[in-house]
C-alpha positions in Angstrom: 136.0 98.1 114.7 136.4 97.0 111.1 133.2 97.4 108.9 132.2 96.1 105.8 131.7 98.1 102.6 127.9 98.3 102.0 127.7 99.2 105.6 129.4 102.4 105.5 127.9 103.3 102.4 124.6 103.4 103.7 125.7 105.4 106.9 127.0 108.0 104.6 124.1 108.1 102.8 122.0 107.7 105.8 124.3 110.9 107.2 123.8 113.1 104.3 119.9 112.9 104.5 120.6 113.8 108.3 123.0 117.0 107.4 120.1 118.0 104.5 116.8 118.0 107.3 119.8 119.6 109.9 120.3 122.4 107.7 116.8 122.9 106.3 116.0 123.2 110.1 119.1 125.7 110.6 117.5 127.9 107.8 114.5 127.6 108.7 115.1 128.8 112.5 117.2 131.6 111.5 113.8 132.5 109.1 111.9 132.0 112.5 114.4 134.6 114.5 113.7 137.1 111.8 110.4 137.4 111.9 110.8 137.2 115.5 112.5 140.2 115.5 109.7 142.1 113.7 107.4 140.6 115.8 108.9 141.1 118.8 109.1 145.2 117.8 105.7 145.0 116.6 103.8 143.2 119.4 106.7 142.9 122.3 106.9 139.4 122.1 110.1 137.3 122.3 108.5 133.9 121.5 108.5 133.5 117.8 112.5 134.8 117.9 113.5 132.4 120.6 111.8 129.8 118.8 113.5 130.5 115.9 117.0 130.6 117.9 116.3 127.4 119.2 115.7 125.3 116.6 118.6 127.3 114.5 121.1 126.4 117.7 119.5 122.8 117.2 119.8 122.2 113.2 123.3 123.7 113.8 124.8 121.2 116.1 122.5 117.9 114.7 124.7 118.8 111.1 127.5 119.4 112.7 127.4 115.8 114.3 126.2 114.4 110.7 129.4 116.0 109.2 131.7 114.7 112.3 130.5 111.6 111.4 130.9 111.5 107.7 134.2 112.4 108.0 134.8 109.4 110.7 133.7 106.9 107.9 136.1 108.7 105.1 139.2 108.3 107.0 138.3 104.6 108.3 138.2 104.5 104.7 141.6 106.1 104.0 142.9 104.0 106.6 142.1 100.5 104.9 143.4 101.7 101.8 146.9 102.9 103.2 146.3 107.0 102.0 146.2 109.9 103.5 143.0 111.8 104.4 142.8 115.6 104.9 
């Protein structure tokens, strides 16, 4: 499916605001499951750390996607102009 220029330019844009918010969210879950720990020693509840691990588990995968992506538009582009990619 040939696209046009300006169009995968804004997907890789559009994919690198994507990866940025994934792994802000990774960070900030793995921030969650930390104090999760603590809290789970202090006050015996799992909550806050399973939390944490699930929106960790979710940034994780939504970047990964974002960078599966990206690199889907790179060699479309390395295709069209005959090189190698990789």
């Amino acid at each position: 499916m040939p696209w046009d220029y300006a169009h995968r330019r804004r997907a890789e844009r559009r994919y690198r605001v994507i990866f940025k918010t994934s792994a802000a969210a990774f960070i900030a879950g793995l921030l969650l499951a930390a104090f999760g720990v603590i809290g789970a020693v202090a006050a015996e509840t799992t909550t806050l750390m399973g939390v944490g691990l699930l929106l960790a588990s979710m940034g994780g995968l939504n970047a990964y996607k974002a960078v599966l992506s990206t690199m889907k538009i790179l060699e479309m582009d390395a295709e069209e102009l005959g090189t190698s990619f990789g």
